[in-house]
Steps between C-alpha positions, in 0.01 A plus 500: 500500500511170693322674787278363758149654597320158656235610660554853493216799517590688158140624490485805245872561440614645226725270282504569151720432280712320788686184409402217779649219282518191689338628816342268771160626591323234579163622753626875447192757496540768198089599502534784283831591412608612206740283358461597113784435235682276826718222416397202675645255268528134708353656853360322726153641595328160628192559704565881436238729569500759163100640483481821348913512394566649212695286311499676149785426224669280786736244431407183683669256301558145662306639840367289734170598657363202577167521738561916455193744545558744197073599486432820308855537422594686179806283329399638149796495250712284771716162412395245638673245293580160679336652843378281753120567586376195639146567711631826491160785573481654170118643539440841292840500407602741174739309320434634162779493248715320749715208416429173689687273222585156685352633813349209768165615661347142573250591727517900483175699560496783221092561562447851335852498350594740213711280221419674256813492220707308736663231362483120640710348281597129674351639855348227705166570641401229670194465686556891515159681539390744191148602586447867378834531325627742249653287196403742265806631236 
């Protein structure tokens, strides 16, 4: 916990179920790692690059990810709650049944997102972009 990854190539590593609470990884490349069932609670992934992570049943409560590239990410059944997504990438995302209560994504692409049975209670979505979305459930 507490650790810090800034910039760091974690391209395809395997880190499920690890607990990266409070890590600084602003920049840091994870392209495709696996980083299901993780705690993340309060990291710091700011102008993170995240396409293709698998992000399943995660706990990324308080996160920042401001600017982040998370495109074709699966976060299905993650917490988001009170997470930071500000012009964050969020194209063909699956966020279905996740939880983004009070989440900020002002500005967030989700083109082709999944949110199907997610729950948006008191998010802030902002100028965020919706074409193609999945609000079914």
């Amino acid at each position: 916990t507490n650790t810090r990854l800034d910039k760091a190539a974690m391209a395809d590593v395997n880190l499920s179920g690890a607990d990266l609470s409070g890590t600084q990884a602003s920049g840091a490349d994870f392209t495709g790692a696996n980083l299901s069932k993780a705690v993340l609670k309060k990291a710091c992934l700011d102008n993170a690059v995240l396409v293709k992570v698998d992000l399943s049943g995660a706990d990324l409560s308080g996160a920042q990810m401001l600017g982040a590239n998370l495109s074709g990410a699966n976060l299905g059944k993650a917490i988001l709650t009170n997470t930071r997504l500000d012009k964050a990438a969020m194209a063909d995302v699956n966020l279905s049944g996740a939880d983004l209560s009070g989440t900020q994504a002002s500005g967030a692409d989700f083109t082709g997102a999944n949110l199907s049975k997610a729950v948006l209670k008191k998010a802030c979505l902002d100028n965020a972009v919706l074409v193609k979305v999945d609000l079914s459930g």
